[in-house]
C-alpha positions as CSV (number, residue, x, y, z in Angstrom):
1,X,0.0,0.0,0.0
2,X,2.9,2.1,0.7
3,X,4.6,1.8,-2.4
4,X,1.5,2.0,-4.3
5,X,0.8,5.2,-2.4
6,X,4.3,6.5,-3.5
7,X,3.8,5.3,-7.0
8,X,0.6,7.6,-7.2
9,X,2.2,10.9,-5.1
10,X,5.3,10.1,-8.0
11,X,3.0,10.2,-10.9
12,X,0.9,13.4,-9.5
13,X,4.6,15.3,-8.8
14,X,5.5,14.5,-12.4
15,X,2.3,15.6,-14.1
16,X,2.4,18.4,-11.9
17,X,5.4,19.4,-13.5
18,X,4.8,18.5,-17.0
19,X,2.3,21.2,-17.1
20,X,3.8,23.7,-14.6
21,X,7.2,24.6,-15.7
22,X,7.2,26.9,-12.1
23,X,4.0,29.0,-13.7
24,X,0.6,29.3,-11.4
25,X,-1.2,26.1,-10.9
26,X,-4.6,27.5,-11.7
27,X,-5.7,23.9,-10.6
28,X,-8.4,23.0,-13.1
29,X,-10.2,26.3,-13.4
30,X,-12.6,27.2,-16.0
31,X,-11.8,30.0,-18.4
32,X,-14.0,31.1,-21.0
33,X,-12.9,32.6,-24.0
34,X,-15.1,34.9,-26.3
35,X,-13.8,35.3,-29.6
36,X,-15.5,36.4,-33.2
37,X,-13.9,33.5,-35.4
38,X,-13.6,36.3,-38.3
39,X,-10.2,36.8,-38.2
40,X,-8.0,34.7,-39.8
41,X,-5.6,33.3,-39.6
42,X,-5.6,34.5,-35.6
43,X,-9.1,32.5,-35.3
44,X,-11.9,31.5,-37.6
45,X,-14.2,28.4,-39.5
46,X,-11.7,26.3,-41.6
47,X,-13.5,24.7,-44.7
48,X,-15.1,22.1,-42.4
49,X,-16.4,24.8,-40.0
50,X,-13.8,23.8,-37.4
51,X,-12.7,27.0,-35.1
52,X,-8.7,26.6,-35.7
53,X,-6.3,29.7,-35.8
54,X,-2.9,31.0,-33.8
55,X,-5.1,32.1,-30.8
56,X,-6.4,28.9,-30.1
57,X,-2.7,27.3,-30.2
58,X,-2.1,29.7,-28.3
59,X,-4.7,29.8,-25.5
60,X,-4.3,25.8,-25.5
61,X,-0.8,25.7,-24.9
62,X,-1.5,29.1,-22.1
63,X,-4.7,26.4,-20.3
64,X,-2.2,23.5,-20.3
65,X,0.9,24.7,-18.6
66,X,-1.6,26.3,-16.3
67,X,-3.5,23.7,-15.6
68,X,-6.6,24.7,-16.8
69,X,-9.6,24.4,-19.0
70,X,-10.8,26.7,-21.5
71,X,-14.4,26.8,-22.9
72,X,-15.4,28.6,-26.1
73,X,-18.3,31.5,-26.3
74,X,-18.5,33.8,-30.0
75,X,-19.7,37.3,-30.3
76,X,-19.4,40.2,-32.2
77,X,-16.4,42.2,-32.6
78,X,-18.7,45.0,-31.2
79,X,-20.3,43.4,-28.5
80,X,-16.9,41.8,-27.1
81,X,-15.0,44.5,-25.2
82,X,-18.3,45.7,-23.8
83,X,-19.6,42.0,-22.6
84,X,-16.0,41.4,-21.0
85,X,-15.8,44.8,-19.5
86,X,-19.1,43.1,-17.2
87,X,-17.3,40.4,-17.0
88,X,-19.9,38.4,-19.1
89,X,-16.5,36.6,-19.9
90,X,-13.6,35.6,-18.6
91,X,-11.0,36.4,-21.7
92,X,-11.5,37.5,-25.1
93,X,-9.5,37.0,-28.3
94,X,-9.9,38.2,-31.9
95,X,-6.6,40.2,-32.4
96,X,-6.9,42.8,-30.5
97,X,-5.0,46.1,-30.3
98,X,-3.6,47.3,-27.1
99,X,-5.1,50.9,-26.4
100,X,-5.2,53.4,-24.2
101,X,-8.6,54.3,-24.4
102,X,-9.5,50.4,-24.6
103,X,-7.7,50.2,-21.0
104,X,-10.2,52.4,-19.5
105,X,-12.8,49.7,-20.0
106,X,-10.9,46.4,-19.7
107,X,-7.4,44.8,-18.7
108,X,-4.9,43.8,-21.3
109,X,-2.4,41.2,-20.7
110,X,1.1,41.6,-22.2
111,X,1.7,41.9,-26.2
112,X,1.7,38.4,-27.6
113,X,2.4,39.7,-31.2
114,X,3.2,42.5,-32.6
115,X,2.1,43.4,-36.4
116,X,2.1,46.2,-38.9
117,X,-1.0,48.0,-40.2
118,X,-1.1,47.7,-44.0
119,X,-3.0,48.4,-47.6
120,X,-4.1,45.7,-49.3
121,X,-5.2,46.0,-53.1
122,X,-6.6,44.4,-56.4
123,X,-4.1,42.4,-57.6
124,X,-4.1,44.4,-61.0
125,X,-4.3,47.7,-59.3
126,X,-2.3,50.6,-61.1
127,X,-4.5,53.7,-60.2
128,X,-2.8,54.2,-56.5
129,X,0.4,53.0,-55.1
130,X,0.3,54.7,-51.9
131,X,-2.1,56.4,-49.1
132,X,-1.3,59.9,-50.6
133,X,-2.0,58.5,-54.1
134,X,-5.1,56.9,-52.7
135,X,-6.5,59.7,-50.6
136,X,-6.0,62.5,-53.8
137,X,-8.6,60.6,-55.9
138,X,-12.2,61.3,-54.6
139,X,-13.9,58.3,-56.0
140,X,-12.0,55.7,-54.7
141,X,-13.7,53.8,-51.6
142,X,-11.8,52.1,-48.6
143,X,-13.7,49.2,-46.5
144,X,-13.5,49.0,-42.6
145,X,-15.4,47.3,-39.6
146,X,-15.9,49.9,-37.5
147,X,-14.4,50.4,-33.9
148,X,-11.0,48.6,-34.9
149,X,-7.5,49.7,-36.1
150,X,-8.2,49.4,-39.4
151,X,-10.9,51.6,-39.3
152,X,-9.1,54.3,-37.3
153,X,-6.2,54.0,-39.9
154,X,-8.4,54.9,-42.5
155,X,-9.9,57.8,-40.7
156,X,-6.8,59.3,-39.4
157,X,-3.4,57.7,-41.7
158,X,-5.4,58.0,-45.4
159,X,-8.2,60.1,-45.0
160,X,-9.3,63.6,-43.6
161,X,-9.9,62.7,-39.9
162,X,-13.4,62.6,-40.2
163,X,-15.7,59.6,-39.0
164,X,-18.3,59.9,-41.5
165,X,-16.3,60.5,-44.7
166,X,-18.2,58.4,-47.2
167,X,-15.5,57.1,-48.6
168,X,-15.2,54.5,-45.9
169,X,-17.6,51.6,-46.6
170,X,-18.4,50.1,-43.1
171,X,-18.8,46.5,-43.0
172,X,-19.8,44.3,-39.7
173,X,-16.8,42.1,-40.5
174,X,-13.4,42.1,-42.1
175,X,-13.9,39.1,-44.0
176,X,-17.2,41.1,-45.9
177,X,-14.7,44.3,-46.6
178,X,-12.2,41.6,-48.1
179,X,-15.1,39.9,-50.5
180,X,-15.9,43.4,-51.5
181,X,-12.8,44.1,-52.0
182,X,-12.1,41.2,-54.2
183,X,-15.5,42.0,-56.4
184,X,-14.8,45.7,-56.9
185,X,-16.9,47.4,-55.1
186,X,-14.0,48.8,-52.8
187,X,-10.8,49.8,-54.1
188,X,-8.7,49.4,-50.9
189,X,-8.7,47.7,-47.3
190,X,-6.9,47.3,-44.3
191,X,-5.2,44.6,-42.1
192,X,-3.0,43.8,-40.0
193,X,0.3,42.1,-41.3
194,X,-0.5,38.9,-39.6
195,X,-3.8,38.6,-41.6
196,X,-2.6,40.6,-45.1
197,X,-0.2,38.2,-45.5
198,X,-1.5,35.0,-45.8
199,X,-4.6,36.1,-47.8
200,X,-2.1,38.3,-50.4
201,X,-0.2,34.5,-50.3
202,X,-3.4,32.9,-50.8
203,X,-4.6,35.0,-53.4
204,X,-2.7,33.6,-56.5
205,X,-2.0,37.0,-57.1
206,X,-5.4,38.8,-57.3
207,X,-4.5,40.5,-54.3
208,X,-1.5,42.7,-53.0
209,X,0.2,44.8,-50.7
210,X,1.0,48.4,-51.4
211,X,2.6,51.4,-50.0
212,X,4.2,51.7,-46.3
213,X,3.0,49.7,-43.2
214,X,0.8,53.0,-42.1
215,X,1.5,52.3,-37.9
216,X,2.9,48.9,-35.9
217,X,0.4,48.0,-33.3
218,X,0.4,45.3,-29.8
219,X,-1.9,42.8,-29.8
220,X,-3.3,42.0,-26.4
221,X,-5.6,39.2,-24.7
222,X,-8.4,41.1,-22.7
223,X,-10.1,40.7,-19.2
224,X,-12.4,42.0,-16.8
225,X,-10.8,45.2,-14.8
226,X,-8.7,43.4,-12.2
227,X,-9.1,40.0,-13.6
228,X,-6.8,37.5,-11.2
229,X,-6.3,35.5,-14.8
230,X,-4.0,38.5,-16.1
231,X,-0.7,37.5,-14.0
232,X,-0.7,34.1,-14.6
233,X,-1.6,34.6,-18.5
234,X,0.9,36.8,-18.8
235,X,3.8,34.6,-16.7
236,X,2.8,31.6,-19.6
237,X,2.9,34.5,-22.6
238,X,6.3,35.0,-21.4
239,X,7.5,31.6,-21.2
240,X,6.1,30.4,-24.4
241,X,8.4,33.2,-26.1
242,X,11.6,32.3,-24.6
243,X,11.2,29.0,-25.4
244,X,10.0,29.5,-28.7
245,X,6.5,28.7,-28.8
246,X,5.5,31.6,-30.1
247,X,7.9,31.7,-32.8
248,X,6.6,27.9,-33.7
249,X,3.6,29.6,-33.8
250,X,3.4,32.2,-35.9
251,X,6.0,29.7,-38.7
252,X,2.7,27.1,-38.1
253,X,0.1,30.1,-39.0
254,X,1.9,32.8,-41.0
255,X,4.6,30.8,-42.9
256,X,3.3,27.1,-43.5
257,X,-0.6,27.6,-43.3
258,X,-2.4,28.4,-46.9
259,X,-5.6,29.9,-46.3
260,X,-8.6,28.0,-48.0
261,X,-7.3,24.6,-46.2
């Protein structure tokens, strides 16, 4: 009985540790995760309408070295930092840029990536090559989901400033800016490096990048103000970069990955 006792206290030390590494035991706990699945390749519906993307590598690899189990919720860009501000949810994830005014509402853990802000065009496109060159002809149109980077980059790094200039065609997700995009009906949109990327890649050259990344921007996980999950998040965040997780990450998502799979 002793030794079987011993056996069993051996075993629990061992997978103590395998998932550990010296981070916070969070000993099972529940976390759920609200994301929009609209933003690939960060998170979204493969082909087969499995949710699959870098943040759920991620925030699997984050629940098992801290012991911990994650369950899934989906909501609206729009809807998300207000439902975790009331802490409707534990954690949300869907790319999303660390702000100042953003802080005000809810907690952001530390930068797990950082990416570029750029202009993605028409493959064939010869009228613009630039934001200047863009923003001088009146006629063209630039899509956006408003309330996120992109948006405010087309307000404030193309355009006049202004909220309501016309020439922004809102759309209630990136993915339907990107389609429109694609079928003319736009003439330029904006993304994050991370996303551009791997859809110019996909695109078989009907798409491209022009011009200057327009601003470099943080990408944060967010929580309810004074969340007790932010320490410990942020303790596995920096463990899976110095030991290269991340960077297997982002070779797995941005590098390897073809868009359409």
């Amino acid at each position: 009985m002793k030794f079987a006792a011993a056996l069993a206290g051996l075993a629990m030390t061992f997978s103590t540790a395998s998932y550990a590494e010296g981070l916070p035991d969070l000993a099972g706990k529940e976390i759920v995760v609200v994301t929009e699945n609209a933003y690939p390749p960060l998170q979204f519906l493969n082909k087969d309408g499995a949710a699959i993307g870098w943040e759920y590598d991620a925030m699997a690899e984050i629940s098992k070295r801290l012991n911990a189990v994650v369950k899934y919720e989906n909501t609206s860009w729009d809807a998300m930092i207000p439902a975790v501000s009331e802490g409707q949810f534990d954690l949300g994830m869907t790319g999303i840029t660390i702000k100042d005014d953003r802080k005000e509402k809810v907690d952001f853990s530390d930068p797990y990536m950082r990416s570029e802000m750029l202009m993605i065009v028409r493959g064939d496109e010869a009228r613009f090559t630039d934001a200047a060159s863009f923003a001088a002809i009146p006629e063209l149109l630039v899509s956006a989901q408003p309330g996120t980077s992109p948006f405010y980059a087309a307000v404030y790094n193309i355009l006049d400033g202004n909220e309501e200039n016309a020439r922004i065609i809102k759309f209630e997700t990136f993915g339907a800016g990107l389609e429109a995009l694609k079928t003319g009906d736009v003439d330029l949109t904006l993304s994050d490096s991370t996303a551009a990327n791997g859809y110019v890649a996909a695109s078989n050259g009907a798409l491209k990048i022009i011009g200057e990344p327009l601003a470099s921007e943080d990408f944060g996980f967010i929580f309810p103000k004074g969340s007790e999950l932010v320490a410990p998040i942020n303790a596995a965040i920096a463990a899976m970069k110095a030991d290269g997780t991340m960077d297997a990450l982002n070779q797995k998502w941005f590098v390897d990955y073809k868009m359409g799979e």
